[in-house]
N, C-alpha and C positions, 0 to 999 in steps of 0.2 A: 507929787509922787511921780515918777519917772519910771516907764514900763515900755516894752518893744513888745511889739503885737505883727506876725506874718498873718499877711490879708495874697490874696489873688493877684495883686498887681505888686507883693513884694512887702519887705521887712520897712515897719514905721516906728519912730520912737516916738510917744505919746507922752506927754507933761499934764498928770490933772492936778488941777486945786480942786477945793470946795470952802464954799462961802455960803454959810447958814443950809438952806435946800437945794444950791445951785450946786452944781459940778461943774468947771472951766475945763473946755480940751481947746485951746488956740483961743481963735474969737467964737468959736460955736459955747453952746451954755446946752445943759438939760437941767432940767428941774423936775424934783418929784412931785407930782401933786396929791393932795390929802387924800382923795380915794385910791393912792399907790400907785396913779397909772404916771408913766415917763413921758414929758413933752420936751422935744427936741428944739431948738434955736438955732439954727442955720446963720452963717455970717451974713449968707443973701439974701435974707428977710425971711426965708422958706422954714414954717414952723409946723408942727402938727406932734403927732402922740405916736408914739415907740411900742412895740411888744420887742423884750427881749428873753433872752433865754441862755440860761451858761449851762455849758457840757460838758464835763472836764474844765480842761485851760480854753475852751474855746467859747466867746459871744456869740450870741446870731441876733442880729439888731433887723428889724421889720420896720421899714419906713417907708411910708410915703410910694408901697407898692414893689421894691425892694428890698432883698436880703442882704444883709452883710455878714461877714465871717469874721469875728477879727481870735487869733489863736496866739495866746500868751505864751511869750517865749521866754523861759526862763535865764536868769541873769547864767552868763559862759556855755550856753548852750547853743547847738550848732543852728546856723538860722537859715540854711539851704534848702534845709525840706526834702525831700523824697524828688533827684532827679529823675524827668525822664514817667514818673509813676504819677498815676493820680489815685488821690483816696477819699475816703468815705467820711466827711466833715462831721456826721453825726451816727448813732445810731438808727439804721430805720431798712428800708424795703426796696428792693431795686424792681421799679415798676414798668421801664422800658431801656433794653440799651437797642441805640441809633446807629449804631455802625460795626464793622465786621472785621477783623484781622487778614491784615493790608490795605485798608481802606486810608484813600488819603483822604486828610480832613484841613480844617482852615483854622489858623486862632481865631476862637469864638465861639466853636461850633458846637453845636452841642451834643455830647457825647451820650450819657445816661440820664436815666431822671430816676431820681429816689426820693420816695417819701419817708417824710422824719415828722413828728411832730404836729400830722395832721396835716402836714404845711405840702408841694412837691417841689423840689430842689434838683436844678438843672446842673450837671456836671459839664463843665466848658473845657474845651482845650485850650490850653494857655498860648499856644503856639501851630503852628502851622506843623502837620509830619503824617506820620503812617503809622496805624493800630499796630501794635507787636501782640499783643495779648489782650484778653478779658477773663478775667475772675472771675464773673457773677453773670449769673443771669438773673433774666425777670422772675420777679416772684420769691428770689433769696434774702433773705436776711441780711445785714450787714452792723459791723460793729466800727465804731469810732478810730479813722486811725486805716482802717482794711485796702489795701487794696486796691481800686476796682479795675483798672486796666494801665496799661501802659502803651508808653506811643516814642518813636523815634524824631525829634525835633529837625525839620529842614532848617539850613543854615541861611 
């Protein structure tokens, strides 16, 4: 099955199989194990157990200490994403935002943190620039998809 998934570092095309309980993505393997829980197989030996969680079109894969986002991009649709804006990957709480309008920041940095899912979820700038705006403050709400600020990209 062949599917394109935008993650943080940009648009992926993903090829899975499956064979019996295994699922194939490249040389990595996951397997479901009988008490349902997902154990991941890394190409570099590195193996352990998964919580995942779908939200809409979007995964959040929990492994090994980090998050991952991967958001299913449907076949002819656009795959740029919201220049320039960042947004709200799930539903959940904006528990602190870190920076101020005009504030220069770094790619990395991190911006807000929102809680989704129990879990806290650090918003990164993708690139180096200056806050143009913020949506939310602490303690608002947010909906999948919203939002939560925007920043002008240095060249």
């Amino acid at each position: 099955m062949e599917h394109m998934f935008r993650t943080r570092s940009g648009s992926v095309d993903v090829t899975l199989a499956r064979s019996d309980d295994v699922w194939i993505l490249g040389e990595h393997r996951a397997t479901v194990e009988s008490d349902g829980r997902l154990k991941i197989h890394l190409s570099n030996g590195i193996s352990g157990f998964a919580t995942v969680a779908k939200v809409g079109d979007c995964w959040w894969v929990h492994f090994k200490g980090h998050t991952f986002n991967f958001e299913r991009i449907e076949p002819g649709a656009s795959q740029s994403g919201d220049e320039g804006g960042l947004t709200a990957p799930m539903p959940g709480k904006v528990l602190q935002v870190l920076v101020e309008v005009g504030q220069t920041v770094s790619a990395g940095e991190t911006l807000m943190v929102l809680e989704a899912m129990k879990m806290e979820h650090r918003i990164l700038a993708a690139a180096s620039g200056s806050i143009t705006e913020i949506h939310f403050a602490a303690g608002e709400q947010v909906q999948q998809g919203s939002v939560l600020l925007a920043m002008d990209e240095q060249d």
